[in-house]
N, C-alpha and C positions, 0 to 999 in steps of 0.2 A: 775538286778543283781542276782536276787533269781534265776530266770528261768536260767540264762548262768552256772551257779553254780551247777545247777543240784539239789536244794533243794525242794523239790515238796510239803514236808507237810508245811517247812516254807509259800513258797508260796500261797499257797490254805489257811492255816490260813489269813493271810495278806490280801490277795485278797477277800476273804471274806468279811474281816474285813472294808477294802473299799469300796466294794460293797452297803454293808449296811451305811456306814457313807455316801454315796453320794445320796442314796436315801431319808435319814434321810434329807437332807440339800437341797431334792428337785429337785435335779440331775439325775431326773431319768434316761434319754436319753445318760449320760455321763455314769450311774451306769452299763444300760444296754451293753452299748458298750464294756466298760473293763469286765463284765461277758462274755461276747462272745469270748473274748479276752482269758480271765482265762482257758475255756475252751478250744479252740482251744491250748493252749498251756500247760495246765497240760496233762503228759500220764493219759490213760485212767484205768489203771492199780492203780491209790492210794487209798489209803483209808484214811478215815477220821478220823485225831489223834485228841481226844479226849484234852483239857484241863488238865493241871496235877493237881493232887489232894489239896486238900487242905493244907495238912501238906507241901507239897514239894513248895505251891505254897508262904505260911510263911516264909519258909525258904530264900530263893532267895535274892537278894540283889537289889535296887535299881537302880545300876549302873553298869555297867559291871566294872571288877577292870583292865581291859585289855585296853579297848578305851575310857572306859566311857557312852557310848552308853545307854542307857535308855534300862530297863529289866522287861519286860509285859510277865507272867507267861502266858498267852495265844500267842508269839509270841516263844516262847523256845522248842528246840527239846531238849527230853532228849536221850545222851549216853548211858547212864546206870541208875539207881539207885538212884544213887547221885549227877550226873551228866548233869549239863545243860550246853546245848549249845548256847553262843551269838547270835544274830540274824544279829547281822552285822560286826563283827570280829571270830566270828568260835572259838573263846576260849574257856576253859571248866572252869564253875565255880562247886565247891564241895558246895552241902550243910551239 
C-alpha cells in the first residue's frame, strides 16, 4: 500500500523496521528476500528521514483520532512543524 501510494520514506521506515524484526526472529532468508524487494522498489533518489525528535515524539497521541490506527513516532511523516501524518489513513494530527 505504501509503495502504490507513492510514500517512499514511510516505506523505507517500515521495511526497515521489518527487515530487522525478521532477522531478530531468525528469518534471515525471509528478511533477506523483502530487503532485495525494499530495494528494488524504493527510487533510488531517497534519503533517510531521520526519527522526530523527542519533544515532537511526547507529543503525538497513541491513536490516530481519524481511524484509530496505532501511532509509532518512528513510522509518522511530518507535514510541517506540528504536523504529523498517519501512517495508514493520510490524516493530520496537530501537536
Amino acid at each position: 500500500m505504501l509503495a502504490r501510494a507513492r510514500r517512499w520514506p514511510a516505506l523505507q521506515r517500515v521495511g526497515n523496521r521489518v527487515v530487522e524484526e525478521l532477522t531478530e526472529e531468525g528469518h534471515t532468508d525471509l528478511a533477506r528476500e523483502f530487503e532485495e524487494w525494499l530495494a528494488e522498489t524504493l527510487p533510488e533518489n531517497i534519503e533517510e528521514m531521520g526519527p522526530p525528535g523527542s519533544a515532537r515524539r511526547a507529543e503525538l497521541p497513541l491513536k490516530c483520532p481519524s481511524c484509530g490506527g496505532p501511532i509509532r513516532a518512528d513510522e509518522v511523516e511530518w507535514a510541517d512543524r506540528t504536523t504529523a501524518v498517519c501512517p495508514y489513513c493520510g490524516s493530520g494530527m496537530r501537536n
